[in-house]
C-alpha positions, 0 to 999 in steps of 0.5 A: 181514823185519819188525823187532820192537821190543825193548820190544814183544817184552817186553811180549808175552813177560809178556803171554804169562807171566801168561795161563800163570800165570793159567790154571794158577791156575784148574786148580789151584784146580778139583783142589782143589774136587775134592778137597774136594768129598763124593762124590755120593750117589743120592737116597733117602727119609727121609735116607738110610734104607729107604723105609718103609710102615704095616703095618695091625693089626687086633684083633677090630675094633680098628684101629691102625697100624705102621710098618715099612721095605720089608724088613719091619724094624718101626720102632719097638715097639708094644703093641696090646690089642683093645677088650676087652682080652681079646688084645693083641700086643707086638712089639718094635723090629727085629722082622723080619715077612714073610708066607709068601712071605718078603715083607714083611707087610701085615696082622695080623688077629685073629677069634673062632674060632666052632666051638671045636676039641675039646681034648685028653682031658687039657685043658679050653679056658679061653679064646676061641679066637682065629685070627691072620693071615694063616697063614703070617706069620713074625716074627724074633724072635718076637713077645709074644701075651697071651691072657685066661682065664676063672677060673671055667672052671678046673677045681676045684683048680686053680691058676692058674699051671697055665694055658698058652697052645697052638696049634691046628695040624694037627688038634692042640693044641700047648703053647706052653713059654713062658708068663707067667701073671697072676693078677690080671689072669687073662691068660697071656703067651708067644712065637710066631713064626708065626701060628695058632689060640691059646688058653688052656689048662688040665690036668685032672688025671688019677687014678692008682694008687698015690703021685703020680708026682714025675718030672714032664713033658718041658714040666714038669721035675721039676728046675726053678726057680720064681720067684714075685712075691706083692703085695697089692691096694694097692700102692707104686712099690716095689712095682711096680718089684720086679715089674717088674725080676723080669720083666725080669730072668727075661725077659732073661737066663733066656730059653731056660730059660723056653722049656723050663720049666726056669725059671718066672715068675708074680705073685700077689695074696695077697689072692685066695682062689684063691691061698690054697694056694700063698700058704700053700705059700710063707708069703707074706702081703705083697709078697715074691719067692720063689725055690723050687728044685724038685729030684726034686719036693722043694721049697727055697723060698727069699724073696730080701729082698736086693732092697729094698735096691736098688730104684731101682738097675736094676744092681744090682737085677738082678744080685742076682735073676739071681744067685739064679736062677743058684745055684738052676739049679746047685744 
């Protein structure tokens, strides 16, 4: 047999040991890379979002671009008014828009209806009437269209504020309940949620027998808030922000009522003779807000002054309207 040296025997035996210790120093060292290392991720577009594309508007010719994500989520919110400023449409941010096979929308298109379609016996069109495509186009949450009038296609005696904004659809015009009529600027906002003909609408006031009914309409009830901004034609950053957080205030707490008529907005300039009988109604003849509670037809007109003391303070300044229009839907 052949003898092994006690000393050679010692050597192979550490020789063995550290090898052992070695490699087990590089698995643990791999477990804990493992460990510590992030999970791996697929690759997509714009770090980790939903690919995105442009979505083309197009009003009476005047082109823009939006971007939405390829479930047709609009990115951001856009604002776009036609050349002639006589249509533009707000869409705000997270705005869902699919055409009519539920896909995301390609297109938003605009154009001049050429044969007005006849009005209802009891309207008269004050407006272009204007077709948006493609039909069947559905956005969530609506949409903001604003549509321009002529005032001197009014019929005489009427009050601006009257005007509204209807949708042409199956042979018939239907009142849009939402609105948001500038008198200055002659222009109606309101809501849609699909596309259609639309245009701007006013009443013509029918004659009846006998004492003016006060019950009202089922788009106009007889129990109801008004809630009206008066300004001049020069006017301040106090001003200005009084009108805007009115809006915004009416527009973000009082939604559903607005849809239904049961709350109502406008601005009005004291210094235009066409508001001269409502300027006179509410004794308005500055920048003021009027709040008129209108119950069975009898009017409670009431100017909210508490607001110029909170200008700047957006809180504050729309605690203090919402509370007002909340008293007068209760009372």
């Amino acid at each position: 047999m052949l003898k092994v040296n006690q000393g050679e025997q010692l050597q192979a035996n550490m020789a063995i040991k550290t090898l052992y210790h070695l490699v087990l120093a590089c698995l643990t060292l791999l477990l804990m890379v493992g460990c510590t290392a992030s999970p791996a991720t697929p690759p997509s577009s714009n770090g980790g979002e939903l690919a995105t594309y442009q979505i083309n508007i197009d009003l009476l010719g005047a082109k823009n671009k939006a971007v939405v994500d390829i479930q047709g989520r609009l990115k951001t919110t856009i604002q776009v008014t036609s050349a002639d400023g006589t249509i533009g449409l707000s869409i705000d941010g997270d705005t869902i828009l699919l055409d009519e096979d539920e896909k995301p929308l390609q297109l938003i298109e605009a154009t001049v209806v050429p044969n007005l379609p006849p009005p209802r016996e009891d309207t008269h069109i004050v407006s272009t009437v204007y077709d948006l495509k493609p039909s069947g186009a559905t956005f969530n949450p609506p949409l903001k269209l604003f549509l321009s009038y002529d005032p001197d296609e009014l019929p005489q005696g009427l009050r601006e504020g009257d005007v509204y904004i209807a949708g042409y659809e199956d042979g018939e015009w239907h009142k849009l309940g939402y609105k948001q009529v500038d008198t200055e600027k002659h222009s109606v906002a309101t809501r849609i949620d699909h596309f259609a003909r639309y245009a701007v609408l006013a009443p013509i006031e029918q004659p009846t027998e006998g004492p003016p009914s006060t019950s009202g309409s089922p788009s106009t009830p007889a129990n109801r808030v008004e809630v009206a901004y008066f300004h001049r034609n020069q006017r301040c950053a106090g001003c200005v922000y009084a009108e805007t957080g009115t809006r915004y205030t009416v527009e973000t707490y009082f939604k559903d009522e607005l849809a239904s008529g049961k709350v109502t907005f406008e601005t009005l300039n004291v210094e235009d003779n066409k508001n001269a009988a409502i300027i006179k109604k509410y004794d308005a003849y500055t920048s003021s807000l009027f709040i008129n509670t209108i119950t069975d037809g009898t009017d409670h007109i009431e100017e909210v002054t508490e607001i110029w003391f909170v200008l700047g303070d957006d809180e504050a300044f729309a605690k203090v309207v919402r509370s007002k229009i909340e008293e007068s839907l209760k009372g």
